[in-house]
C-alpha positions in Angstrom: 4.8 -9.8 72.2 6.3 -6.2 73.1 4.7 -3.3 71.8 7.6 -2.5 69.2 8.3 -5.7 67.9 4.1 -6.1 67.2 4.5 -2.7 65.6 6.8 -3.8 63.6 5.5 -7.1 62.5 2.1 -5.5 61.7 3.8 -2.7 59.7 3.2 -3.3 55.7 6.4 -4.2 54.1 7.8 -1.8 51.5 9.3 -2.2 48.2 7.5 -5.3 47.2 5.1 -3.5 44.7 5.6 -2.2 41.4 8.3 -3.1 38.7 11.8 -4.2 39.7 13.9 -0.9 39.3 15.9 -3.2 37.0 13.3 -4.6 34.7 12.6 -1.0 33.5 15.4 -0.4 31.7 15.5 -3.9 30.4 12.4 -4.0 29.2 12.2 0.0 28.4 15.8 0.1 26.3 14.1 -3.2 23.4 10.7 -1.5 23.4 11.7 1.7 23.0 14.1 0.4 20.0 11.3 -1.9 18.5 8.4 1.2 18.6 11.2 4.4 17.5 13.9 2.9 16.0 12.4 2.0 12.5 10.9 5.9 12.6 14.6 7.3 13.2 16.6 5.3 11.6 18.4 5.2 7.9 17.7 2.1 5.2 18.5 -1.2 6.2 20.1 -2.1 3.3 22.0 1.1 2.0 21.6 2.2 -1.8 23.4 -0.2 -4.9 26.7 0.6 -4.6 27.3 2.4 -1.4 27.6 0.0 0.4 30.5 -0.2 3.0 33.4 -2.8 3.5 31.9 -6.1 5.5 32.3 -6.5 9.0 34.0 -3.3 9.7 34.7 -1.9 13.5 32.7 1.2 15.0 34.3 4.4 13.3 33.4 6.2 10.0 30.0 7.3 9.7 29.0 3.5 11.3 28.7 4.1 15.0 28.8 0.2 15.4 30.4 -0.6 12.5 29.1 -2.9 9.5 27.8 -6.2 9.3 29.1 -9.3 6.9 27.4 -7.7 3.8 28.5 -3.8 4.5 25.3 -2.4 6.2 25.7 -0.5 8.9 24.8 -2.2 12.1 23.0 0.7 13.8 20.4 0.8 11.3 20.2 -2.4 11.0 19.0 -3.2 14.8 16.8 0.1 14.9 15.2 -1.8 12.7 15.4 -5.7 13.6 13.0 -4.8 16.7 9.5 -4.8 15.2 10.3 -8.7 13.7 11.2 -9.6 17.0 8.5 -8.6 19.2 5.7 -8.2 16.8 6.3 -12.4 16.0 6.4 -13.0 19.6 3.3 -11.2 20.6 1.8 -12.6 17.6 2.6 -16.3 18.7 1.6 -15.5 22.1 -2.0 -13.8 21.1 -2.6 -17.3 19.0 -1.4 -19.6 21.8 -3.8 -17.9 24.4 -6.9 -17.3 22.1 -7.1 -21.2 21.1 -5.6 -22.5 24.2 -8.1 -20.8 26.8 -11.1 -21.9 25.1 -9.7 -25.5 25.1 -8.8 -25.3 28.5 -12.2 -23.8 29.8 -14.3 -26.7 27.1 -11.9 -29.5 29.2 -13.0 -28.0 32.5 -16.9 -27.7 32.1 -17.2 -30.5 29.9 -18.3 -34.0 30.1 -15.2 -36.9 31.1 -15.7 -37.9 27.5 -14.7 -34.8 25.8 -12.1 -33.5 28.6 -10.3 -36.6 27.6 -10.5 -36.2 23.8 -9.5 -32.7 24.1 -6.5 -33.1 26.8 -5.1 -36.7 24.8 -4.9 -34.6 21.4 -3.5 -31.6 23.0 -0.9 -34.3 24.4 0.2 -36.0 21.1 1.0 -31.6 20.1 2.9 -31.1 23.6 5.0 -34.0 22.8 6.8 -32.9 20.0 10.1 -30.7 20.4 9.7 -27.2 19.0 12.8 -26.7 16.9 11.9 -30.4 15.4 8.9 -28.5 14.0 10.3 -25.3 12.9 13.2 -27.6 11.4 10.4 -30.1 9.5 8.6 -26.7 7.8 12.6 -24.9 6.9 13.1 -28.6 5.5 9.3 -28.2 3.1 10.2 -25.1 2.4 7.8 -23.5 4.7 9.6 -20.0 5.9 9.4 -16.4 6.4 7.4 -14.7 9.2 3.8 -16.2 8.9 5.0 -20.0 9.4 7.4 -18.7 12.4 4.6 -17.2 14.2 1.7 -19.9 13.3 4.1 -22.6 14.5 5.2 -21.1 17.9 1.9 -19.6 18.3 0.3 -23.4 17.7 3.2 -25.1 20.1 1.7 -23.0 22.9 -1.7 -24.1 22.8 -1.2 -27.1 25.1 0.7 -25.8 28.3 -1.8 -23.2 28.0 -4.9 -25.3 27.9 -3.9 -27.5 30.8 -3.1 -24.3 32.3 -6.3 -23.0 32.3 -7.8 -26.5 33.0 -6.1 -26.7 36.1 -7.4 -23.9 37.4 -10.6 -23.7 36.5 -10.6 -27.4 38.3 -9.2 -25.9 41.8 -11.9 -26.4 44.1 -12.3 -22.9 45.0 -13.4 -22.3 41.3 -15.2 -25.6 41.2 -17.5 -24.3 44.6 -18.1 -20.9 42.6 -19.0 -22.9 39.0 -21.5 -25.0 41.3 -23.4 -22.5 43.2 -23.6 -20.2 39.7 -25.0 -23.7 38.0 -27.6 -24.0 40.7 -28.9 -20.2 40.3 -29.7 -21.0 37.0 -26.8 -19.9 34.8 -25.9 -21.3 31.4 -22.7 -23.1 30.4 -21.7 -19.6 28.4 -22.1 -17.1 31.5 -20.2 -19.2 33.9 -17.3 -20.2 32.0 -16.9 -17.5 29.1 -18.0 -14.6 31.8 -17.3 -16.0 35.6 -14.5 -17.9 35.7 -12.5 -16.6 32.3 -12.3 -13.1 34.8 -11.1 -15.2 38.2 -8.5 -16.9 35.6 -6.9 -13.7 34.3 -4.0 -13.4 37.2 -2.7 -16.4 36.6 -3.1 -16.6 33.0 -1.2 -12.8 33.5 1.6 -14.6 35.0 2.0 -17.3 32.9 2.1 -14.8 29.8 5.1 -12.8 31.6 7.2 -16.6 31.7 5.7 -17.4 28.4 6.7 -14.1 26.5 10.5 -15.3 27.6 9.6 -18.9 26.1 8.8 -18.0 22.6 11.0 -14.8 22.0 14.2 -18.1 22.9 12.2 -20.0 20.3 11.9 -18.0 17.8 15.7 -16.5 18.2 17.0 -20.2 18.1 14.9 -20.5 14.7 16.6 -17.8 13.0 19.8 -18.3 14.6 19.9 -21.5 13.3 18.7 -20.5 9.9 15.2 -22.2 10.0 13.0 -19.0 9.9 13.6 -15.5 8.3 15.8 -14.7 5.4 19.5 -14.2 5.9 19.0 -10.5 5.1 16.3 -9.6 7.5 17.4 -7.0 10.6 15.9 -9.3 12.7 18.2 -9.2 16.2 18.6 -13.3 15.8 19.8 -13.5 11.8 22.2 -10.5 13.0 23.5 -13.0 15.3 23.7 -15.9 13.2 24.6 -14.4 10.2 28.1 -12.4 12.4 28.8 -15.1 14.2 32.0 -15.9 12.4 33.2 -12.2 13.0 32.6 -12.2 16.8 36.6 -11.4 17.0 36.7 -8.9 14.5 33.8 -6.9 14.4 31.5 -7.9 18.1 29.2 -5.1 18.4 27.4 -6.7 14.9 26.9 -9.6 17.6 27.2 -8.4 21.2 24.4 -5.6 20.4 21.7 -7.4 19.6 22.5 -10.8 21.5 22.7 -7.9 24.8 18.4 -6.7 23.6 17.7 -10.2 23.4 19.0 -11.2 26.7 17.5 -7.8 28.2 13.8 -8.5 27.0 14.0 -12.5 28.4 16.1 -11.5 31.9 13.3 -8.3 32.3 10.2 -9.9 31.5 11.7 -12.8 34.4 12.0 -10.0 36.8 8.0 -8.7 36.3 7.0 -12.4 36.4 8.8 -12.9 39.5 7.7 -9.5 40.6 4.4 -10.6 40.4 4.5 -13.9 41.7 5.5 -12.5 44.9 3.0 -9.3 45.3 0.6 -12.1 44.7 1.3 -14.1 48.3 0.1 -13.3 51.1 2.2 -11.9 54.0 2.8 -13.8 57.1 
């Protein structure tokens, strides 16, 4: 190998590290709306009589015009972001603090109880999301709790197996055994060891995951199935000026445009991370 060509190949490669220059702004532009925008902007819902014609276009005091009852739009997704991200996280934080237990019991436990715990986390995998959410809209089970306790509990499974999976690998499986034979309990190697060697890729799998619930739970309320048809969540904005796309987009385009940004930006950190986590050749 010549001298500049082994230079080069043994020269770190640059760029790979740190955020996407993209996902920033993606990801920066929804937060930034979802932690400020309730503290800067006007009522939701404007004072009895005064409110504006419905589904009007940008202009008059309404920078992106008014939705189908007269609110103006602008407050209205300043303050639709906390519902958004505050019932993703939420379903997320349930999901992860039932399923990695689960996941961690299945691993260290007998063959007996691995496959009672795995079977009934099977019959909960099978069923469809939307079938669920659809089932409690139909019992007249709604509003913010059931959305997040349903997507929240939907993510238990793919998480366990997850976490059963790796903590099965064999590398983690040589490491559980020579712990076991030093004389450590069930508690310190599972709950102490192996929960830290299992926090990458339970990191990465929260990245893809964020993007799986927040589509969830917009298809719920786009569809009707979750919040009220007067919350400023970004979804019901969607669903509920969906019949004025033509005449008045922004009530639609805006807030279907923060949706897409926080799914395509958390993608790009997933991916992101995937790759700073192989190893060079």
């Amino acid at each position: 190998m010549k001298g500049g060509a082994g230079r080069r190949a043994l020269r770190p490669r640059r760029g790979r590290f740190g955020p996407p220059p993209l996902a920033v702004p993606l990801l920066g532009v929804p937060l930034l709306l979802a932690v400020a925008g309730p503290l800067v902007a006007g009522p939701a819902d404007p004072p009895p009589g005064t409110a504006a014609l419905p589904s009007q276009p940008p202009g008059g005091g309404h920078p992106l015009g008014t939705d189908l009852l007269g609110r103006d739009v602008l407050a209205l997704v300043l303050h639709g972001g906390p519902s958004v991200l505050g019932t993703t996280a939420g379903a997320l934080l349930l999901g992860y603090a039932a399923g990695v237990p689960l996941g961690l019991l299945a691993a260290g436990a007998r063959r007996l109880v691995d496959e009672l715990v795995m079977r009934s986390l099977d019959l909960l995998l099978a069923l469809p999301g939307l079938l669920v959410l659809m089932t409690l809209a139909a019992t007249d089970h709604r509003g913010r709790l059931w959305l997040l306790a349903a997507a929240g509990t939907l993510q238990i499974p793919p998480i366990a197996r997850l976490v059963r999976g790796a903590a099965l690998a064999p590398a983690a499986r040589t490491t559980v055994e020579a712990l076991r034979m030093q004389g450590h309990g069930w508690w310190y190697v599972h709950l102490r060891h192996l929960a830290r060697e299992l926090a990458a890729p339970i990191a990465t799998d929260a990245g893809a995951r964020f993007a799986i619930v927040l589509y969830l739970l917009a298809s719920a309320n786009f569809l009707g199935l979750g919040l009220p048809a007067t919350s400023p969540d970004w979804a019901v904005l969607i669903e509920r000026n969906a019949d004025a796309l033509f005449t008045q987009p922004a009530a639609v385009l805006v807030p279907a445009g923060l949706l897409m940004s926080l799914c395509v930006g958390a993608n790009l950190l997933v991916d992101r991370a995937l790759a700073n986590r192989r190893t060079p050749l």
